[in-house]
N, C-alpha and C positions, 0 to 999 in steps of 0.2 A: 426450229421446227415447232408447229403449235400442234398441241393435242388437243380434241373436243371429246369433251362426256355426249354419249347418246343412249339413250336406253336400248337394252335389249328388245322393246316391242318394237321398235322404229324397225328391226331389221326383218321380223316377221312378215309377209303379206299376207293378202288373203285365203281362206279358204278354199283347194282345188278341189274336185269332184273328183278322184281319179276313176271311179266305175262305180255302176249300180243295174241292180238287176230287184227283179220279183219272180215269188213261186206265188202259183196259186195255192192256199190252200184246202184241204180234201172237201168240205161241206160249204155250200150256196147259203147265203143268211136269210130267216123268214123276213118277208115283206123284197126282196128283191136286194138285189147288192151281192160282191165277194167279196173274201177277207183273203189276202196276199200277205207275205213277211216278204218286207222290203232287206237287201243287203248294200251297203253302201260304204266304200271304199274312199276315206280322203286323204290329203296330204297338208299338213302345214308346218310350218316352222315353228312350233309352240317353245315357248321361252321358260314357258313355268307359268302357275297362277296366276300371272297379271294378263299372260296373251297365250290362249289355247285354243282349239277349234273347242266348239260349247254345243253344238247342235248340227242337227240336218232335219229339214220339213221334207212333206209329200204336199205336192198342191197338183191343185187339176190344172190342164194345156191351157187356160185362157186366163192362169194365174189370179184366178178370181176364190178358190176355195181351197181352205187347209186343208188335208185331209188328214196327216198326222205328222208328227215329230218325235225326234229322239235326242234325248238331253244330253249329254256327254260331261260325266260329273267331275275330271281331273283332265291334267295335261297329257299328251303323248309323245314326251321329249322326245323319246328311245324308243321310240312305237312308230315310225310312218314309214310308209303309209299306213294305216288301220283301217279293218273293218268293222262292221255295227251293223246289229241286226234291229228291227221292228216287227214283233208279230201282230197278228189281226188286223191288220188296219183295214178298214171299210171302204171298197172302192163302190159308188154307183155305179147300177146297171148303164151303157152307153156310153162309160170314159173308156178310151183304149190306150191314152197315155197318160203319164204323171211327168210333172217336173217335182227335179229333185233341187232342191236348194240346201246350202249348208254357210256357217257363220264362227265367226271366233267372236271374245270377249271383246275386241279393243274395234273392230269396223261392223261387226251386226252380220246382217246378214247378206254374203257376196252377190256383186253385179255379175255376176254369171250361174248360170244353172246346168241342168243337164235334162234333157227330156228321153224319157225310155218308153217304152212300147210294152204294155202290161199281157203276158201271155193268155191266150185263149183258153188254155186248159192246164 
């Protein structure tokens, strides 16, 4: 019987979405725009410092503009799923959705997203 070394990130994959949601927040920004706190909920297999989820973005629907992100500064061996919050993020007047995108250390950031529907009030 042969045994192989593999590393613990080989067993990881990517980053899931598991949910995400926004609140408006209370006051409209001068010159036009709202500020929302995004909460967003992922899952991964994090090994420890070498392969951890590290972020999750806000981009607008035609994936052409950041609009913010949230850095995630350790692993969550013993944590998942997890949640994370962003406050103020500036949404322009006329986006009614964002995609959410999220990444670990060892693949970047995942070939799949989640698109949510930004509340009206």
């Amino acid at each position: 019987m042969a045994l192989f070394f593999m590393p613990d990130s080989l067993f990881a994959n990517e980053v899931t979405i598991v949910k995400a949601h926004a609140v408006k927040e209370a006051s409209n920004l001068v010159g036009g725009g709202r500020s929302f706190t995004f909460l967003v909920t992922l899952r991964h297999n994090d090994t420890g410092w070498k392969h951890y989820a590290n972020r999750w973005e806000i981009w607008t629907p035609d994936n052409k503009l950041k609009l913010g992100a949230r850095v995630l500064a350790h692993p969550h061996v013993n944590e998942q799923p997890f949640t994370r919050s962003l406050q103020r993020v500036t949404i322009p007047l006329g986006i009614k959705d964002v995609l959410i995108k999220a990444g670990d250390t060892v693949h970047g950031i995942s070939s799949t997203s989640l698109l949510i529907k930004l509340p009206a009030q």
